[in-house]
C-alpha positions, 0 to 999 in steps of 0.5 A, spaced: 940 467 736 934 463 738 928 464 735 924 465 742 929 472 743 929 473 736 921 474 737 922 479 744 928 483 743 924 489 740 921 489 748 928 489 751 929 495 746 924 498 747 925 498 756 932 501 754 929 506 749 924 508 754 928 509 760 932 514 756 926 518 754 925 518 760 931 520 763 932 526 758 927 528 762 931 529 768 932 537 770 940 537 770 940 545 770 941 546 764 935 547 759 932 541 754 926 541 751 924 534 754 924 537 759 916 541 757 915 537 750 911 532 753 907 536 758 900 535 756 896 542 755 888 542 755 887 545 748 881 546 743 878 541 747 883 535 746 890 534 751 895 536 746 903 535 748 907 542 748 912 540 743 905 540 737 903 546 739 908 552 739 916 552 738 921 550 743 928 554 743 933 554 747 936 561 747 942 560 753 943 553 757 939 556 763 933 559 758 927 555 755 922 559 750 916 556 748 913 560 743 905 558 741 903 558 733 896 560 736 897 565 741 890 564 744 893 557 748 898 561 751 894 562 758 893 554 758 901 552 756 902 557 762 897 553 767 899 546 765 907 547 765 906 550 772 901 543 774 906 539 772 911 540 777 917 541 773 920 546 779 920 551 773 916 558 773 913 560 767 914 567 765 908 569 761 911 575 757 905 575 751 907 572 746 912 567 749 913 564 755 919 563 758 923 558 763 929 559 767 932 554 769 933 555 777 941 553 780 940 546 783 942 546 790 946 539 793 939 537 795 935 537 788 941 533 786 940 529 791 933 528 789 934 527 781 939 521 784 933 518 787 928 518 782 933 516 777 935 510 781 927 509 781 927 509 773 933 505 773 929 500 778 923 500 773 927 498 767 930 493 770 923 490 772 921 491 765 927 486 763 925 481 767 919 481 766 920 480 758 925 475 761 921 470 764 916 472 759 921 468 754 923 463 758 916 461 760 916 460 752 922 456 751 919 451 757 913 451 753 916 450 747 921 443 750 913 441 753 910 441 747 917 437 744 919 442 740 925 443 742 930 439 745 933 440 753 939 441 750 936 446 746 932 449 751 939 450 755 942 453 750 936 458 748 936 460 756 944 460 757 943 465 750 937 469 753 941 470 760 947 473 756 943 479 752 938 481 759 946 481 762 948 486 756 942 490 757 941 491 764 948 493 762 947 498 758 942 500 762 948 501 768 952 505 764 946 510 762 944 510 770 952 512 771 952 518 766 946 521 768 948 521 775 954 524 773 951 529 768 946 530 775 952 532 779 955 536 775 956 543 778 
C-alpha cells in the first residue's frame, strides 16, 4: 500500500467508525444504552454525559433504567433526556428513571430510514473528502518529482480500490440497520 493511503486510512476508519457510533443511535424498539449514554446532562455546572454519571441497564428489551450515583442530578438527567428529543418519556420514580421504549409505528420506521440515508449520505462525503484530500497529495507529490506518472497512477488505481472497499462497507452497514429498523 502507498505511503499517500497509508498516512489517511486512520481518517476512512475513522468515518466508518463514527457512522456506527452514530447508528447505534438509531431508536429500532428495542432498548440500547446508545440510545441515552451520549445525552449531555448540565450537572455540578459542567455538561457531563449520562453514561458518567449514573448506570445504565436494561431490565427487558422495551426498558431502559438509568440509575444516578448521586441522586441530587436525577431532575437534571430527567430534564435533558426529555430535551433531547429521543421520542421517549422519562419516568421519574425517585431514585431511577426509567425509559420504555414506545411501539414504532410504520411512520417512525419510515422516518428512522431517512435519517439513516441522511448518516449514510454524511459518510460518504466524508470519504470523499479524504479521498480528494489524498489525491490532491499524490498530484503534488508527481508536481514536485517525487513520484513518477506511473506511480501516481498506481497510488490513484490503489486509492480508487479502498474508497470502493469502504464505501462498501458502509453499504453493508446501511443495509443492516435498515433491516433491523424494519423489523416488527
Amino acid at each position: 500500500m502507498n505511503n499517500f493511503l497509508e498516512s489517511h486510512k486512520e481518517d476512512f476508519t475513522k468515518a466508518v467508525e463514527h457512522l456506527k457510533g452514530e447508528l447505534s443511535a438509531l431508536r429500532t424498539g428495542r432498548a440500547h444504552p446508545s440510545l441515552v449514554e451520549n445525552i449531555l446532562v448540565e450537572a455540578y455546572g459542567v455538561k457531563t454525559p449520562i453514561r458518567g454519571l449514573a448506570n445504565i441497564t436494561i431490565p427487558d428489551p422495551k426498558t431502559l433504567v438509568i440509575e444516578p450515583w448521586d441522586k441530587s442530578v436525577i431532575k437534571d438527567m430527567e430534564k435533558a433526556i426529555q430535551m433531547a428529543n429521543t421520542g421517549i418519556n422519562p419516568v421519574n420514580e425517585g431514585t431511577k428513571i426509567r425509559l420504555s421504549m414506545p411501539q414504532m409505528t410504520e411512520e417512525n420506521r419510515k422516518d428512522m430510514i431517512k435519517i439513516l440515508g441522511q448518516k449514510l449520505e454524511q459518510t460518504r462525503i466524508s470519504l470523499r473528502n479524504v479521498r480528494e484530500a489524498v489525491k490532491d497529495e499524490i498530484a503534488k507529490a508527481e508536481k514536485d518529482k517525487k513520484i513518477g506518472e506511473d506511480e501516481k497512477f498506481r497510488f490513484q488505481e490503489e486509492l480508487e480500490e479502498f474508497v470502493k472497499e469502504k464505501n462498501e462497507e458502509v453499504k453493508v452497514i446501511g443495509e443492516k440497520k435498515e433491516q433491523e429498523l424494519m423489523t416488527i
